[in-house]
N, C-alpha and C positions, 0 to 999 in steps of 0.2 A: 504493500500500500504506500503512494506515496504521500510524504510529508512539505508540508508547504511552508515556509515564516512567513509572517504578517505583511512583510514588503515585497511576498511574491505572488499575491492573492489574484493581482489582476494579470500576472503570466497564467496563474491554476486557470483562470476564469478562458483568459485564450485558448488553451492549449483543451479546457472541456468543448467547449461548442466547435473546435477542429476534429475533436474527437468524435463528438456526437454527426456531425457532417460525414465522417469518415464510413461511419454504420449507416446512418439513415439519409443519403443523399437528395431522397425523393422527397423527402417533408421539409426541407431547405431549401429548396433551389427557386420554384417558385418563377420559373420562366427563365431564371438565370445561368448559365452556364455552370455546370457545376467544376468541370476542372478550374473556371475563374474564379468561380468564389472560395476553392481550397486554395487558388495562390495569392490572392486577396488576404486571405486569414495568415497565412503561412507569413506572408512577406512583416504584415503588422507584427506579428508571434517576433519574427527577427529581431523588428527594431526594437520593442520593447525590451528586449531579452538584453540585447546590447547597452538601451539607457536606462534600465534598473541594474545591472553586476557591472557596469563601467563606472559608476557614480555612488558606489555605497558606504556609509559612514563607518566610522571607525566601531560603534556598538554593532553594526550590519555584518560588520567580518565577522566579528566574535558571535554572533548567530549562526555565521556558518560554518566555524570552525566546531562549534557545536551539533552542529545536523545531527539527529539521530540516523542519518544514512549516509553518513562521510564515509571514507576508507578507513581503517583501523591500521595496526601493524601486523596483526594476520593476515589481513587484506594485500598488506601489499608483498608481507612474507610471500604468497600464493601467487601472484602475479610479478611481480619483482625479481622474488629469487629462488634460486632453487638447491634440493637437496637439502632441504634443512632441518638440521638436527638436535632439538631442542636440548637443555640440559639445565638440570631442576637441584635449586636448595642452596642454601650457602656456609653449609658444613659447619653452622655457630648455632640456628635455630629450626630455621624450617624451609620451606619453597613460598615464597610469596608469587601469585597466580598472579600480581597486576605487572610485575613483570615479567618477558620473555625473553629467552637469549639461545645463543648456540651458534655452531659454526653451520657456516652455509656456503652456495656460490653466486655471486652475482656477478653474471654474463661469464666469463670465463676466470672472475677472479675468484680465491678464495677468502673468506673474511670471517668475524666472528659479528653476530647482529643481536643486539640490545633494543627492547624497544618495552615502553611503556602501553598497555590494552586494556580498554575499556569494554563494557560488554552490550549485548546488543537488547539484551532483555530482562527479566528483574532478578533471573536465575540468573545469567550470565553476567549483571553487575556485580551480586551478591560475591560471588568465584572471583572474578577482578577487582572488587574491594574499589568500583565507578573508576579504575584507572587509578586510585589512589596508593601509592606504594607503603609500607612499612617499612623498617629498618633491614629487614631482611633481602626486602626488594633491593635495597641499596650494596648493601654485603654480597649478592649473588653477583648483579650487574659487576663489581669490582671483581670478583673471581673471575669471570667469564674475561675481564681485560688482561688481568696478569696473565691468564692460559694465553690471549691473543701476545701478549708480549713478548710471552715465554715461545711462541711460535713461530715468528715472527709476521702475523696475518694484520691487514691491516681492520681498522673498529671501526664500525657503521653502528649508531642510534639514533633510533625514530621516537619523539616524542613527543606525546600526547598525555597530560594528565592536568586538572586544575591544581594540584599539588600534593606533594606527600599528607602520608595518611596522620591526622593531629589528634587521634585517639589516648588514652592513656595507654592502651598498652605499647603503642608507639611509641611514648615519651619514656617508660619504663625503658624500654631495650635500646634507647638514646639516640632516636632518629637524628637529630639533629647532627651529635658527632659521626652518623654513617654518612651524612650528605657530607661532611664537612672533611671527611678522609676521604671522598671520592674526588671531589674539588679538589684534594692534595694531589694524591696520586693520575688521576688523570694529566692533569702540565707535567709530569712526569714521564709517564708512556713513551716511550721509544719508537712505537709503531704510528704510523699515520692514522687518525681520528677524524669522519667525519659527523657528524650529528645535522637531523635534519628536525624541525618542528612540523610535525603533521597535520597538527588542529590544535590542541589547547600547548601552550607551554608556561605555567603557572609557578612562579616563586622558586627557592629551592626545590621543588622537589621534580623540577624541570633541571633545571641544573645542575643536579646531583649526576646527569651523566651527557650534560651538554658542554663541558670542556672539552674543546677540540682543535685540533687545525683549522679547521671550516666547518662554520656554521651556515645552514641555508635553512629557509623558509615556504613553503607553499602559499602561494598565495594569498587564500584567505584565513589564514593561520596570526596565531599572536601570538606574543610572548613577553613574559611580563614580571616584574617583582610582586604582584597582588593583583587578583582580580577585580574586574569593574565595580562588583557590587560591595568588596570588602574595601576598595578605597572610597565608593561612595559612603558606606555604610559609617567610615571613620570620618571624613572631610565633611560631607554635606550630614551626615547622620540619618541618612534619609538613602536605602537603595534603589529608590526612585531615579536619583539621579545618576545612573548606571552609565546612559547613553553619554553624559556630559563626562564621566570621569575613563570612561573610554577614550576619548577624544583627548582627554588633557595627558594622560598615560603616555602618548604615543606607541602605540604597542600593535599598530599594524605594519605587515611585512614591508608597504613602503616608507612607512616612518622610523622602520628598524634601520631598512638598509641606508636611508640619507642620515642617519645619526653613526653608520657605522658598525651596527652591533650584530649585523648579518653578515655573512658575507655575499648572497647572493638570495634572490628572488626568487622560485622553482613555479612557474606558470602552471593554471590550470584549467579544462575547457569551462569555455561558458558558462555560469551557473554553477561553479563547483567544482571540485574532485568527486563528487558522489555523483555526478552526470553519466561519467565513465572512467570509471576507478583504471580501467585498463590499461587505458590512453596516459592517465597518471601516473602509474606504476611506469608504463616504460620510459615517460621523461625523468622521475626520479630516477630510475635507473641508469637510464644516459650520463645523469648528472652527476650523480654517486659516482660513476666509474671515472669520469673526467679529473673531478675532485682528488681521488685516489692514485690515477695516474700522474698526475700533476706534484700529487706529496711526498710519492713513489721517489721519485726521482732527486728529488732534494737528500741532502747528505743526513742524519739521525740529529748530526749538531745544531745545524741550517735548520731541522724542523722544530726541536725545543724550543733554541732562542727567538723563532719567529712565534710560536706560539702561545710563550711567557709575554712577547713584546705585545702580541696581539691585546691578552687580557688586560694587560697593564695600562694600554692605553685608552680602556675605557674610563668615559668620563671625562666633563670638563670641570674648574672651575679658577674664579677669577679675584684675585687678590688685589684691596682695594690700596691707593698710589700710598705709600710712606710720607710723610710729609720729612724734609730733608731738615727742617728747623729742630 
């Protein structure tokens, strides 16, 4: 069944009466031709489609990066890459399900793949814990890089989660310090890192496996120290103001990359990744491999020191003149 957001009501509305034309020709036409009146409907269906997802606010991405019918990281595990060979737990407490990891191939290379998963229905959130990681979650993804280090394969993760999991029994087993040794060890890694945000990238617990050589972006994907509604909820006190605290966040892919904090943009069709996850998966995949071959090549040294320098250099700010008297 599909799902529609609020600002795509009057595409649903096009795309029903092409439908309905499409079945019952005869009770539409009405003297009119009918192949003109499906490219009549067809051509409007275009431009609409073009000036609603060419023009959408910074709250509009974050709706779609939420879709309940986006692509996941299994999603694109299945269409992306192949041979993949999950590997479960992180030899301190248990297997955290929100995330996934394992070695696999993408296109001809070999790699090890991390990615945060969200699930699709209330049995399958309950299993993924809504994409929310535990400490655990954090402890595996780390084992899974030292095997990639200790191999020498290069790290692929996909990231999707509004952020680790803020339970007690999360704060019990010290989520914080798991994110906070991944952020260590990761500027560390030896091996080429690329990390991509798939749809939500929320706070630490997005960044607990987003240090990398390169970072990219999906299109209508964000990424963020706090989501819209917790910095409404804190600023305006009011989660109303969701759409405006979006906006001032700057935390869409094009506000990432002109600030510098992406490194690249990963385009998607019309309307989405969930239009055709297919088509998605293989530009990620293009992209992935580009990325890879590119870090490949660089010297182990050349990829630390450019990596330390990358993080280091986020952020501005500006120190007011000394007066000399």
């Amino acid at each position: 069944m599909k799902h529609h957001l609020d600002f795509e009501k009057p595409i649903a509305e096009l795309e029903r009466k092409l439908e309905e034309l499409k079945q019952h020709p005869e009770t539409h036409s009405l003297g009119i031709s009918f192949e003109e009146e499906m490219r009549t409907l067809e051509i409007k269906l275009g431009v609409l489609k073009r000036q609603v997802y060419s023009d959408l606010t910074p709250w509009q991405r974050v709706q779609m990066a939420r879709h309940p019918r986006r692509p996941y990281t299994l999603d694109y595990i299945h269409h992306a890459f192949r041979d993949f060979e999950e590997l479960h737990g992180d030899r301190l407490f248990g297997d955290d399900r929100a995330v996934v990891g394992g070695f696999a191939y993408l296109g001809g290379q070999r790699v090890v793949l991390i990615g945060t998963q969200k699930g699709r229905d209330t049995k399958e959130n309950i299993l993924r814990n809504f994409g929310s990681a535990h400490p655990e979650g954090y402890r595996k993804a780390l084992r899974l890089m030292r095997l990639a280090d200790k191999f020498g394969l290069p790290i692929v993760t996909l990231i999707d989660t509004a952020g680790a999991y803020p339970g007690i029994g999360a704060e019990e087993r010290h989520i914080a310090e798991a994110i906070a040794v991944n952020l260590r060890e990761m500027m560390l890694l030896r091996v080429p890192v690329v990390a991509c945000v798939i749809g939500e990238g929320g706070s630490g617990g997005a960044l607990g496996i987003g240090v990398a050589d390169r970072v990219l972006i999906l299109e209508n994907s964000y990424y963020s120290v706090i989501s819209p509604e917790g910095c409404a909820a804190i600023l305006w006190k009011d989660r109303k103001a969701s759409p405006q605290a979006a906006a001032a966040l700057k935390i869409t892919a094009t506000d990432l990359k002109n600030l510098g904090l992406v490194d690249e943009v990963v385009p998607e069709p019309l309307g989405g990744a969930h239009q055709d996850p297919i088509a998605t998966a293989v530009t990620l995949r293009d992209t992935l491999l580009r990325h890879i071959a590119e870090l490949s090549a660089m010297s182990v040294e050349e990829r630390l020191k450019t990596r330390y320098q990358k993080f280091r250099n986020f952020g501005h700010f500006t120190e007011p003149a000394v007066d000399a008297a």
